[in-house]
VEXROLO-833245 format. One record per residue: residue number from 1; residue in one letter; x, y, z of N, C-alpha, C in turn. Coordinates in steps of 0.1 Angstrom, whole numbers. Example, Ala and Ser with C-alpha at 12.3 -4.5 7.8 and 13.67 -1.06 7.14 Angstrom:
residues 2
<r><nr>1</nr><rest>A</rest><n_xx>132</n_xx><n_yy>-57</n_yy><n_zz>78</n_zz><ca_xx>123</ca_xx><ca_yy>-45</ca_yy><ca_zz>78</ca_zz><c_xx>132</c_xx><c_yy>-33</c_yy><c_zz>78</c_zz></r>
<r><nr>2</nr><rest>S</rest><n_xx>128</n_xx><n_yy>-22</n_yy><n_zz>71</n_zz><ca_xx>137</ca_xx><ca_yy>-11</ca_yy><ca_zz>71</ca_zz><c_xx>129</c_xx><c_yy>0</c_yy><c_zz>79</c_zz></r>
***
This chain:
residues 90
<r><nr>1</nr><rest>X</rest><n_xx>1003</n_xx><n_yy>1491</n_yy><n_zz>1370</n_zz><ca_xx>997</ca_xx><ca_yy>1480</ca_yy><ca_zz>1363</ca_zz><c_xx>982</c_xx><c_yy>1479</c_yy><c_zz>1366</c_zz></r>
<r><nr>2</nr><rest>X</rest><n_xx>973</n_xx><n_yy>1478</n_yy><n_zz>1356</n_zz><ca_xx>954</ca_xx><ca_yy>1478</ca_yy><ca_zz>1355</ca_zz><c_xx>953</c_xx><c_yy>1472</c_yy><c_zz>1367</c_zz></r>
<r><nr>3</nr><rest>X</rest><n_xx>941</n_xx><n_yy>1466</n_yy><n_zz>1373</n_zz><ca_xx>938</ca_xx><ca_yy>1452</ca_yy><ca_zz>1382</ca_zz><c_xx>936</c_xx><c_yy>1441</c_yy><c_zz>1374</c_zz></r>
<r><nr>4</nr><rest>X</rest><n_xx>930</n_xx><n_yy>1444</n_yy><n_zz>1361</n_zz><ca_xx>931</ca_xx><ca_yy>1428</ca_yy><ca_zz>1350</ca_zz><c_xx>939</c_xx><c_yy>1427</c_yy><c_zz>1346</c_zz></r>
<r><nr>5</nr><rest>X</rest><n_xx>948</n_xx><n_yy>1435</n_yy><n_zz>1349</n_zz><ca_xx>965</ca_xx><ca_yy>1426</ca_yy><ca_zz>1344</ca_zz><c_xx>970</c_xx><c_yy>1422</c_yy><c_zz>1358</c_zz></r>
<r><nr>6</nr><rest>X</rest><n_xx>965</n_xx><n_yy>1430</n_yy><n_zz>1369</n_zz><ca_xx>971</ca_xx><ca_yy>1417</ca_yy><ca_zz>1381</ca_zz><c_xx>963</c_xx><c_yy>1404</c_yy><c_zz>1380</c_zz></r>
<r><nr>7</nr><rest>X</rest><n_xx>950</n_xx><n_yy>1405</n_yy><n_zz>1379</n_zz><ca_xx>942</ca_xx><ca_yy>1395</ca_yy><ca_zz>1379</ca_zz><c_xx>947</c_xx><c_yy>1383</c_yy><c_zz>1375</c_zz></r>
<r><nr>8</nr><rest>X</rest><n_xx>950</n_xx><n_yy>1385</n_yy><n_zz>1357</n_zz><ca_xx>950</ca_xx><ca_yy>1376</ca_yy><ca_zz>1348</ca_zz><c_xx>968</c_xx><c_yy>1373</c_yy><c_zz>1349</c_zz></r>
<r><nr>9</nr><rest>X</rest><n_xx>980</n_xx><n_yy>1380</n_yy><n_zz>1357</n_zz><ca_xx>988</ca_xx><ca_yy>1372</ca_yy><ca_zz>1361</ca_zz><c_xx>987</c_xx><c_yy>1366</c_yy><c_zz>1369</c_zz></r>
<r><nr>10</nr><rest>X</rest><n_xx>976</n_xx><n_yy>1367</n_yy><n_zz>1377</n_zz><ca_xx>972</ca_xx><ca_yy>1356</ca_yy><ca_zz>1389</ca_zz><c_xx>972</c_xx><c_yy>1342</c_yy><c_zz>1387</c_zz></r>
<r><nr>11</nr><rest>X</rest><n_xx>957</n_xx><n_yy>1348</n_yy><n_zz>1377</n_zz><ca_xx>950</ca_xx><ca_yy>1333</ca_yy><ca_zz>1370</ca_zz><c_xx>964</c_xx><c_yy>1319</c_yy><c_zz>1359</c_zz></r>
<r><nr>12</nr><rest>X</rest><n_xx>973</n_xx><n_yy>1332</n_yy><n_zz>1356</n_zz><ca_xx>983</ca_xx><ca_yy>1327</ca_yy><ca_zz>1348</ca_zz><c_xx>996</c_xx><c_yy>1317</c_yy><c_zz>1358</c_zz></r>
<r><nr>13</nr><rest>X</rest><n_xx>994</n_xx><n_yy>1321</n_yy><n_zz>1371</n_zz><ca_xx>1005</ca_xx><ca_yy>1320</ca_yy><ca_zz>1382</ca_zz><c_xx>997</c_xx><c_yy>1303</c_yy><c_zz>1386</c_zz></r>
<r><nr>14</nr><rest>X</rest><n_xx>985</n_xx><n_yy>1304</n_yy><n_zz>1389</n_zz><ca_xx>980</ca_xx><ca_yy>1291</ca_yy><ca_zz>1394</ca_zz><c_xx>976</c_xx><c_yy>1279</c_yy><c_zz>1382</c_zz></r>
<r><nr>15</nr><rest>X</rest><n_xx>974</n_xx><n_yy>1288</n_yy><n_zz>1371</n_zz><ca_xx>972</ca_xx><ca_yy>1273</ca_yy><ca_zz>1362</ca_zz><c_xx>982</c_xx><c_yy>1263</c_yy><c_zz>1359</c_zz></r>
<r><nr>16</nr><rest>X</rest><n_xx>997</n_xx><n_yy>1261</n_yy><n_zz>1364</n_zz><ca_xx>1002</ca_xx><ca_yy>1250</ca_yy><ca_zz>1360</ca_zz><c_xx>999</c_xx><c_yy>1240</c_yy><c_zz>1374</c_zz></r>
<r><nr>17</nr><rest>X</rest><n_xx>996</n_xx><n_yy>1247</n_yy><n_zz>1387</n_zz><ca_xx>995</ca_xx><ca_yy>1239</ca_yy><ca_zz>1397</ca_zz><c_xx>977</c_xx><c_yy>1233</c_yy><c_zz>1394</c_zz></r>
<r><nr>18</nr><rest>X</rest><n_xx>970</n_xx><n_yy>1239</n_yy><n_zz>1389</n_zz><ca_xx>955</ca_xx><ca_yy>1233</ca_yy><ca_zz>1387</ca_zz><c_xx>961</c_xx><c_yy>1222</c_yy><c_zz>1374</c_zz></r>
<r><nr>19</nr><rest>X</rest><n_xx>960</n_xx><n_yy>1225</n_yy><n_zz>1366</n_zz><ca_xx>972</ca_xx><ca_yy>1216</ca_yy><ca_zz>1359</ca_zz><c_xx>976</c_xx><c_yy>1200</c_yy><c_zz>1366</c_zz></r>
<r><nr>20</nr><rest>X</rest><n_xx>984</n_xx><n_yy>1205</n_yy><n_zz>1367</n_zz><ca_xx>987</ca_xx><ca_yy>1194</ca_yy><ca_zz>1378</ca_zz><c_xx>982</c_xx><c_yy>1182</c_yy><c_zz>1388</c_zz></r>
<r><nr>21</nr><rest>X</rest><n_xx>973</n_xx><n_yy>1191</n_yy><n_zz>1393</n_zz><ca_xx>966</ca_xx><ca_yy>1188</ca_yy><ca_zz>1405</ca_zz><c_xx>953</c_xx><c_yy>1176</c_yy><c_zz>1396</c_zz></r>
<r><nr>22</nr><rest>X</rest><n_xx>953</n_xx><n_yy>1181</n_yy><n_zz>1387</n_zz><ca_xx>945</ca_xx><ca_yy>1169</ca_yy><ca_zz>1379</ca_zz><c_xx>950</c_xx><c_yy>1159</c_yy><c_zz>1373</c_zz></r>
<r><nr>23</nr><rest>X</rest><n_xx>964</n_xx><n_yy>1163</n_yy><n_zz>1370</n_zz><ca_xx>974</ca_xx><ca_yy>1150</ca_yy><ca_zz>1364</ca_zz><c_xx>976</c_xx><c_yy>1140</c_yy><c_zz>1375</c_zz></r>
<r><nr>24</nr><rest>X</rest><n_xx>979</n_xx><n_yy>1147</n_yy><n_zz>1388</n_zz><ca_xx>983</ca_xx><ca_yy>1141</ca_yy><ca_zz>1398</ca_zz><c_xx>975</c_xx><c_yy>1132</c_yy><c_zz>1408</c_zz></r>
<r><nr>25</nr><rest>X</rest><n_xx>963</n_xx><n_yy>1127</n_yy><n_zz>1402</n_zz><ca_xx>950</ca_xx><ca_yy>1120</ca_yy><ca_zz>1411</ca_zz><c_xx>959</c_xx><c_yy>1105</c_yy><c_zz>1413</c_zz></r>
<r><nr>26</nr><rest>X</rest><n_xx>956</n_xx><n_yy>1100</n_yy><n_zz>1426</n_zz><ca_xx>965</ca_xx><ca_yy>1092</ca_yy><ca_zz>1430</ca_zz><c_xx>961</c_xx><c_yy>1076</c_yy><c_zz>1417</c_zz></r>
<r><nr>27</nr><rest>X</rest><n_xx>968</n_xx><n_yy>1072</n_yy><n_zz>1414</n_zz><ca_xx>966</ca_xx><ca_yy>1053</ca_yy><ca_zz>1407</ca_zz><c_xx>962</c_xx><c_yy>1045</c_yy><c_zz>1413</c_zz></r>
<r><nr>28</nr><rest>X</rest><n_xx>947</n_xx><n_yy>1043</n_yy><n_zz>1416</n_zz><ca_xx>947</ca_xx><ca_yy>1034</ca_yy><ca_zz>1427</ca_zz><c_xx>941</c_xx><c_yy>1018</c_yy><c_zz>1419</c_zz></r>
<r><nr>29</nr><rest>X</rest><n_xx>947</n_xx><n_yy>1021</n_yy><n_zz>1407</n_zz><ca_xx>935</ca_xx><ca_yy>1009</ca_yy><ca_zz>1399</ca_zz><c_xx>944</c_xx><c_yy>998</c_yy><c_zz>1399</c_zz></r>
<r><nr>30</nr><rest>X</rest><n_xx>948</n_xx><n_yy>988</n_yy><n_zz>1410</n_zz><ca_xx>959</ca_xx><ca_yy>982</ca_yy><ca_zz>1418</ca_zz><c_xx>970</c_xx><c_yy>976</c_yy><c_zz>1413</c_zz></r>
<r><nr>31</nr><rest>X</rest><n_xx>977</n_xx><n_yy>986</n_yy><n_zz>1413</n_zz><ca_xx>989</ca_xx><ca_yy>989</ca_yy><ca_zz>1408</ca_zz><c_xx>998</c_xx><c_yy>970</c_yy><c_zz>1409</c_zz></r>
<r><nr>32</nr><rest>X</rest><n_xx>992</n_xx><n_yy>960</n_yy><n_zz>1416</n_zz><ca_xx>996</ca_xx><ca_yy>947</ca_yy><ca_zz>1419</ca_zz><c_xx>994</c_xx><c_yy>943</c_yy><c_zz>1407</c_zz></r>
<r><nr>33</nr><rest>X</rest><n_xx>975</n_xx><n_yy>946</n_yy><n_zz>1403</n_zz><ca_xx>972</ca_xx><ca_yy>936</ca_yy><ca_zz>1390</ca_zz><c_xx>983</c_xx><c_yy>943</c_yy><c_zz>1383</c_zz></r>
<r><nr>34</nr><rest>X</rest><n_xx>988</n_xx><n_yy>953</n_yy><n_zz>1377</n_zz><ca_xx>993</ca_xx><ca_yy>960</ca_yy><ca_zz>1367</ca_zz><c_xx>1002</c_xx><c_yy>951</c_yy><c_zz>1370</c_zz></r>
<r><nr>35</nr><rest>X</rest><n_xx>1012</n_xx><n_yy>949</n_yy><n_zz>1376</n_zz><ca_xx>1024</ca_xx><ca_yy>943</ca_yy><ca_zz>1378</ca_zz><c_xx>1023</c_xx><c_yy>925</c_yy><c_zz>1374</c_zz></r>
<r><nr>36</nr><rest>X</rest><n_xx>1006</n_xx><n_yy>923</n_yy><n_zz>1376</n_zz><ca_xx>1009</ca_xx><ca_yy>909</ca_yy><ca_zz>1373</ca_zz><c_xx>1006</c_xx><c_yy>909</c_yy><c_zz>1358</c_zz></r>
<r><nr>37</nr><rest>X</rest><n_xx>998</n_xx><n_yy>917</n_yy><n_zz>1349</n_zz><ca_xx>997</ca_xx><ca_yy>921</ca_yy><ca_zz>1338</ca_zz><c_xx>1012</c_xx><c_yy>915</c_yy><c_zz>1332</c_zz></r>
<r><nr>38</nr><rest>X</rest><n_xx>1016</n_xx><n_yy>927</n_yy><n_zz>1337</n_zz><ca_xx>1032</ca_xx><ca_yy>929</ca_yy><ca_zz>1330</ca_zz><c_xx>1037</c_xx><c_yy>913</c_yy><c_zz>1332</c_zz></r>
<r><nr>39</nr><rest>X</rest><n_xx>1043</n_xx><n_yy>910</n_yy><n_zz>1344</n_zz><ca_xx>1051</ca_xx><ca_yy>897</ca_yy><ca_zz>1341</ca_zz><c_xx>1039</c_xx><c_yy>884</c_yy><c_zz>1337</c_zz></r>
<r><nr>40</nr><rest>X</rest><n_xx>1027</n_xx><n_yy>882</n_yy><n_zz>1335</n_zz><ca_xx>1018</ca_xx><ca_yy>875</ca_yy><ca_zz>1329</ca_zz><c_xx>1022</c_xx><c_yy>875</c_yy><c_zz>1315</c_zz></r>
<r><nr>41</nr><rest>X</rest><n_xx>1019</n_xx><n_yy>890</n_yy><n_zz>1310</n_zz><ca_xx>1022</ca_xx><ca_yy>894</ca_yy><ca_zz>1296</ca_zz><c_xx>1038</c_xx><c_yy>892</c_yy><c_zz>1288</c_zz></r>
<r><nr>42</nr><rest>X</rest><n_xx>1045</n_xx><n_yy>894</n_yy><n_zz>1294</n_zz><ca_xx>1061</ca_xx><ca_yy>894</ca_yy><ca_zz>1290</ca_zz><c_xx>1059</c_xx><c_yy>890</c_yy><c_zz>1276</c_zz></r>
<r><nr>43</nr><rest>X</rest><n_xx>1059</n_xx><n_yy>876</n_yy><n_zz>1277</n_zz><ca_xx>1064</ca_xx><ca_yy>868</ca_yy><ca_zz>1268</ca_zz><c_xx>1054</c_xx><c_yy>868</c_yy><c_zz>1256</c_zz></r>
<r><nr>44</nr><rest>X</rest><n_xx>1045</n_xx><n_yy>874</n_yy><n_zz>1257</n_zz><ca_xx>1030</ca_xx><ca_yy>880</ca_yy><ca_zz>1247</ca_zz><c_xx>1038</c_xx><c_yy>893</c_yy><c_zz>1239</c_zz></r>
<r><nr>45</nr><rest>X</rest><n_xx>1041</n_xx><n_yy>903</n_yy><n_zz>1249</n_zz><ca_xx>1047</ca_xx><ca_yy>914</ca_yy><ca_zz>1244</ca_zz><c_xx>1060</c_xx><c_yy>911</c_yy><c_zz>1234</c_zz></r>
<r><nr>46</nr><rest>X</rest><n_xx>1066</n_xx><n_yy>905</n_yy><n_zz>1241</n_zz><ca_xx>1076</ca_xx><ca_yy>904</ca_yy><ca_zz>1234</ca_zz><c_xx>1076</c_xx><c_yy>897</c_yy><c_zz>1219</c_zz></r>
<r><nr>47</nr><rest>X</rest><n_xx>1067</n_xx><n_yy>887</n_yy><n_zz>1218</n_zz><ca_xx>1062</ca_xx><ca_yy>881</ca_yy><ca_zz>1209</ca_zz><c_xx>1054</c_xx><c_yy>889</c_yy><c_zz>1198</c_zz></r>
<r><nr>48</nr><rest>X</rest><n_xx>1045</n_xx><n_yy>896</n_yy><n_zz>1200</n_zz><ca_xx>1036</ca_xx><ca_yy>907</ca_yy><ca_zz>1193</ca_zz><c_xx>1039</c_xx><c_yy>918</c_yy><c_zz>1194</c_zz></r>
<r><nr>49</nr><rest>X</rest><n_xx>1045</n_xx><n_yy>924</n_yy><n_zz>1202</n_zz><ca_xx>1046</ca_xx><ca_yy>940</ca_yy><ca_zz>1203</ca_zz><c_xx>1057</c_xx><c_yy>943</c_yy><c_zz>1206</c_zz></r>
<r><nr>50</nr><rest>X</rest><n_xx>1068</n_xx><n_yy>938</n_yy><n_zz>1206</n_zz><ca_xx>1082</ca_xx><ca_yy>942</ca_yy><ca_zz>1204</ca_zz><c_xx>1085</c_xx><c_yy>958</c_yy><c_zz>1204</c_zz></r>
<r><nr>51</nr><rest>X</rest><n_xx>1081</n_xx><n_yy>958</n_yy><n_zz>1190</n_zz><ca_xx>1087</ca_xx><ca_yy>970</ca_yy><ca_zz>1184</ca_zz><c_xx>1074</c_xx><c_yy>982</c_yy><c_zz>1189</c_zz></r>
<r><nr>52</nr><rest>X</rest><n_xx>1064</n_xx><n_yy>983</n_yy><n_zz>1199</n_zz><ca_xx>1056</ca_xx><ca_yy>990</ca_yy><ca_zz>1197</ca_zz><c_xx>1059</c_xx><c_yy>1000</c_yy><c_zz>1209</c_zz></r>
<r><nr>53</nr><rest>X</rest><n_xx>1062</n_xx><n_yy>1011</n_yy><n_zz>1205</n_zz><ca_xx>1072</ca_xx><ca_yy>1025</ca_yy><ca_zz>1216</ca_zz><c_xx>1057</c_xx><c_yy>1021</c_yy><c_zz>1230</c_zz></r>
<r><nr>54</nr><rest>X</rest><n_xx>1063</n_xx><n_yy>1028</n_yy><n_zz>1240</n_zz><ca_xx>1056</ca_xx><ca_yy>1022</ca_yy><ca_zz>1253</ca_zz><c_xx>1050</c_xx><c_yy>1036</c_yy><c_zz>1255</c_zz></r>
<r><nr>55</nr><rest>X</rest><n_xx>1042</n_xx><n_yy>1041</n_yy><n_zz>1249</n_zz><ca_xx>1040</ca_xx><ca_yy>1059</ca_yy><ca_zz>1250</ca_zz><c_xx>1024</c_xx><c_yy>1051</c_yy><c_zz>1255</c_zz></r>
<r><nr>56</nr><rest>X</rest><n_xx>1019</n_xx><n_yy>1060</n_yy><n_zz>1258</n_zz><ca_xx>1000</ca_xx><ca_yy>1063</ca_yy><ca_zz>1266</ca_zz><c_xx>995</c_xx><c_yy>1050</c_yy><c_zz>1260</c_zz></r>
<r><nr>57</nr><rest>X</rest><n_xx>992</n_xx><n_yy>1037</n_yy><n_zz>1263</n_zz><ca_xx>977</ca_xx><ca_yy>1036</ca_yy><ca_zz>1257</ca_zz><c_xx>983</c_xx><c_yy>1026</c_yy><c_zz>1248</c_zz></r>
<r><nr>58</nr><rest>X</rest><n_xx>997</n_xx><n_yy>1025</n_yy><n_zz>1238</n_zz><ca_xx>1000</ca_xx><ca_yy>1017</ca_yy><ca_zz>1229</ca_zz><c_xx>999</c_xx><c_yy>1003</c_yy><c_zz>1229</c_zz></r>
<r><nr>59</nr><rest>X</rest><n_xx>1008</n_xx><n_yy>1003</n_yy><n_zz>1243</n_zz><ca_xx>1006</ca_xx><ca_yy>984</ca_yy><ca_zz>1245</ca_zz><c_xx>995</c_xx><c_yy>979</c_yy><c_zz>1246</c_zz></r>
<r><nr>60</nr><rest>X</rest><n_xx>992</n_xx><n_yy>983</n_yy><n_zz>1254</n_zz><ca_xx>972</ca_xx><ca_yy>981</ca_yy><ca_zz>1254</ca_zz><c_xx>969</c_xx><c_yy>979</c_yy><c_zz>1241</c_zz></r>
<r><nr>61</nr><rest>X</rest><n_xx>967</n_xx><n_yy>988</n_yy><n_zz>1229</n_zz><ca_xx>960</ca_xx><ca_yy>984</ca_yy><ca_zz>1220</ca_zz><c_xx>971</c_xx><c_yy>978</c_yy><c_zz>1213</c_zz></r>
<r><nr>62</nr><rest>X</rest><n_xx>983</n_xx><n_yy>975</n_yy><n_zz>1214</n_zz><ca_xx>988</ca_xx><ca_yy>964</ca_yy><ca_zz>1207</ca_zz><c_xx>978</c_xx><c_yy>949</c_yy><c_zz>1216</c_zz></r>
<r><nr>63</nr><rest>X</rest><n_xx>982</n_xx><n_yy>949</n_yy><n_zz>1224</n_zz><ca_xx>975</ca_xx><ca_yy>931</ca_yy><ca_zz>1233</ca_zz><c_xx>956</c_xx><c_yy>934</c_yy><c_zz>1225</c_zz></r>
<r><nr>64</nr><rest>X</rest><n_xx>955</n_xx><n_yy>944</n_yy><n_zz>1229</n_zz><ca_xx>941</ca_xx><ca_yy>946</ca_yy><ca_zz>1224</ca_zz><c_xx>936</c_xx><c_yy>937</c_yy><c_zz>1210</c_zz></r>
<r><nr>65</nr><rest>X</rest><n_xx>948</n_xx><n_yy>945</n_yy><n_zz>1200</n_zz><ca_xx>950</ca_xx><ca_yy>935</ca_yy><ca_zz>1187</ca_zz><c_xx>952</c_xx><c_yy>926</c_yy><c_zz>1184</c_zz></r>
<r><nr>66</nr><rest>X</rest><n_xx>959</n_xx><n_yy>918</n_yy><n_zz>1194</n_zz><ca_xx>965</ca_xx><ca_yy>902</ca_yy><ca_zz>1195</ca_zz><c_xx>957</c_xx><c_yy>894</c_yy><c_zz>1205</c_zz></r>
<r><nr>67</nr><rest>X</rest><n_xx>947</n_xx><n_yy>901</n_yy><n_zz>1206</n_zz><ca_xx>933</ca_xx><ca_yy>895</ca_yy><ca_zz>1218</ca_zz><c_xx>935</c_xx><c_yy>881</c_yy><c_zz>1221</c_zz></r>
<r><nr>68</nr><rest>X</rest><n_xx>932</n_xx><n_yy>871</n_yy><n_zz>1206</n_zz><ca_xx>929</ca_xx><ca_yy>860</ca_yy><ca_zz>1199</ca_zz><c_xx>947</c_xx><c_yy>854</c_yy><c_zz>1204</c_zz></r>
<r><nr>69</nr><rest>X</rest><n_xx>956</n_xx><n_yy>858</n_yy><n_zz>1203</n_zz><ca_xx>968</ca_xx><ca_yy>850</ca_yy><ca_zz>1201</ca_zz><c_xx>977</c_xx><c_yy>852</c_yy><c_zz>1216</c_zz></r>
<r><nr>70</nr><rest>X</rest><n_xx>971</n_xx><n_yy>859</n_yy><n_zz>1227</n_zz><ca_xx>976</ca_xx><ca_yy>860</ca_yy><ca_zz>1236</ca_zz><c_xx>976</c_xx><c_yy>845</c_yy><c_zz>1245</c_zz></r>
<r><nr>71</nr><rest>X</rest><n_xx>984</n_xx><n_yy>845</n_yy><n_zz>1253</n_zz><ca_xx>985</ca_xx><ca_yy>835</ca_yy><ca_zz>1261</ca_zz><c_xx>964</c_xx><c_yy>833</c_yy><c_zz>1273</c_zz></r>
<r><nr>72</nr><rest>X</rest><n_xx>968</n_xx><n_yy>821</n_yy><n_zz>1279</n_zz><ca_xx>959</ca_xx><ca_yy>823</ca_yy><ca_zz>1287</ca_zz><c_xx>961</c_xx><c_yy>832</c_yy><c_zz>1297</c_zz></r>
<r><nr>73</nr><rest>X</rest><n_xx>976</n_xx><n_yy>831</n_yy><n_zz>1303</n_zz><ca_xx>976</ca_xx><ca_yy>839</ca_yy><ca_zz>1317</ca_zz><c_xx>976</c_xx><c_yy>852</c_yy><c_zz>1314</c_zz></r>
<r><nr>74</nr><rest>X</rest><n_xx>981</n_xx><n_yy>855</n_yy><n_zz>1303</n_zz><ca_xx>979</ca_xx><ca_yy>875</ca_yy><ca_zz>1298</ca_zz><c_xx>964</c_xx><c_yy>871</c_yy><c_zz>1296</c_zz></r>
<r><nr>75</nr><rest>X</rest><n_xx>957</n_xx><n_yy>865</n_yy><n_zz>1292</n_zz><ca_xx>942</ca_xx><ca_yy>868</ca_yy><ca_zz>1293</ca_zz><c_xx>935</c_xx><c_yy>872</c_yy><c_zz>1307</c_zz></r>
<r><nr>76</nr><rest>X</rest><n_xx>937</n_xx><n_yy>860</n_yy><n_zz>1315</n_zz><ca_xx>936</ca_xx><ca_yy>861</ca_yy><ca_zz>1329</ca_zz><c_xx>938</c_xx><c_yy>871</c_yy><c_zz>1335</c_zz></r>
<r><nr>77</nr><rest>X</rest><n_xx>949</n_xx><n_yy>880</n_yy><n_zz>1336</n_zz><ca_xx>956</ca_xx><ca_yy>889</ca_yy><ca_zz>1341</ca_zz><c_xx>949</c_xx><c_yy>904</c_yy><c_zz>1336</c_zz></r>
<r><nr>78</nr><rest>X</rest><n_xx>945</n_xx><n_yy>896</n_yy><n_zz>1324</n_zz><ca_xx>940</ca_xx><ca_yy>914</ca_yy><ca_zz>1319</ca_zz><c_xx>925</c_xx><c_yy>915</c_yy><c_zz>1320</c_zz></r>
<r><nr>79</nr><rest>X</rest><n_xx>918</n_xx><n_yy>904</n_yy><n_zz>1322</n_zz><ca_xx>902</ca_xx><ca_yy>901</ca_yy><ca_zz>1328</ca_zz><c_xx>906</c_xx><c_yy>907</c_yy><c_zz>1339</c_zz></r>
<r><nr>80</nr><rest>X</rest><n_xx>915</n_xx><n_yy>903</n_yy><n_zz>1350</n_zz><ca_xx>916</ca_xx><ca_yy>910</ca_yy><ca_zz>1365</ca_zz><c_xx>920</c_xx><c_yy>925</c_yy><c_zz>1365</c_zz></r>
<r><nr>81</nr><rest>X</rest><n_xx>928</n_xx><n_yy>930</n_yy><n_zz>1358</n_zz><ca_xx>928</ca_xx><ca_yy>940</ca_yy><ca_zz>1359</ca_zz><c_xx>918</c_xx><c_yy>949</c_yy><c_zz>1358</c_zz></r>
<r><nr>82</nr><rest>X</rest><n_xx>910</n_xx><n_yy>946</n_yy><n_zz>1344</n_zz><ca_xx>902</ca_xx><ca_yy>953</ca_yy><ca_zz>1336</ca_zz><c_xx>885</c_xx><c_yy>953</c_yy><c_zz>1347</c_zz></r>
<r><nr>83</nr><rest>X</rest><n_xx>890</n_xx><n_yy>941</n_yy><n_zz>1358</n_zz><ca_xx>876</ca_xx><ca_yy>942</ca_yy><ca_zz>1363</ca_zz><c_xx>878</c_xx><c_yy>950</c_yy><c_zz>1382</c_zz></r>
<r><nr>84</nr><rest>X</rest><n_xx>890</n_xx><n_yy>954</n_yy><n_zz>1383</n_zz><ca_xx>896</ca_xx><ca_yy>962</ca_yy><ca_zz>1395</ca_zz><c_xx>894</c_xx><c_yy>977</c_yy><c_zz>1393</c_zz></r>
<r><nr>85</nr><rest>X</rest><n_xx>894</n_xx><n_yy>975</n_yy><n_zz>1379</n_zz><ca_xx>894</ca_xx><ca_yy>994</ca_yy><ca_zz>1374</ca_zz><c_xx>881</c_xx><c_yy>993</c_yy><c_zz>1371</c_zz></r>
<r><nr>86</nr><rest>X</rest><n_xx>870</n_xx><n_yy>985</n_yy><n_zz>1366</n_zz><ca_xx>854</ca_xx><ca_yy>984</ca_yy><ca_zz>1367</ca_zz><c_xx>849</c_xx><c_yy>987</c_yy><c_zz>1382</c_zz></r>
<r><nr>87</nr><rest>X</rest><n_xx>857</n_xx><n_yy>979</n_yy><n_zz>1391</n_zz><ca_xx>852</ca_xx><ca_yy>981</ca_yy><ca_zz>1407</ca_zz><c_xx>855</c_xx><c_yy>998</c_yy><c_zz>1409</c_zz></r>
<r><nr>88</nr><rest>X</rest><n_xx>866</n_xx><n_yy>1002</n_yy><n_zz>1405</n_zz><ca_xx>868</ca_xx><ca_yy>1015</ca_yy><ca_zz>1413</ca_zz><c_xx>862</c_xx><c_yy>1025</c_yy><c_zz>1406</c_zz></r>
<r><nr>89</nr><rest>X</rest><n_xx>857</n_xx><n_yy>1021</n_yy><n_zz>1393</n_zz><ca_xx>850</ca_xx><ca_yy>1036</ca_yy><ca_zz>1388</ca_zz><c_xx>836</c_xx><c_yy>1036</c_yy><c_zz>1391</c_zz></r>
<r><nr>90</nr><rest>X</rest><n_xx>830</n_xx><n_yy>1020</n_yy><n_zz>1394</n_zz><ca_xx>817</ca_xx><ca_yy>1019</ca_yy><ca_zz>1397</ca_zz><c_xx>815</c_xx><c_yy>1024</c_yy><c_zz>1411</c_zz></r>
***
């Protein structure tokens, strides 16, 4: 076998762990507020977004959508969140 074909099964051997190693950056954006999000939100969700599959990003922009009709404490809850994940990227 060439050396660029050992090479490039090298490069082929380590890319799912580089891969990874970027999926896998720890959550530190406090995983608490998220939790208070959620039971804050419940009864918002369930109200507006029912039906909306829980895949990357969805809920969010469903509550996103219902900005105006959410409760106060899902407001609340998502001002704190939204300003925990402002602290950690700043």
């Amino acid at each position: 076998m060439p050396i660029k074909a050992y090479g490039f099964a090298l490069a082929l051997a380590f890319l799912p762990a580089a891969a990874f190693a970027q999926t896998a950056a720890p959550q530190t954006a406090a995983p608490e507020a998220r939790e208070r999000v959620r039971a804050a939100c419940a009864a918002d969700v369930q109200k507006y977004c029912a039906n909306v599959e829980r895949a990357k990003g969805a809920m969010r922009g469903c509550l996103e959508a219902h900005e105006t009709q959410l409760s106060d404490g899902c407001k609340a809850a998502r001002a704190e969140r939204a300003a925990a994940r402002a602290k950690e990227k700043g």
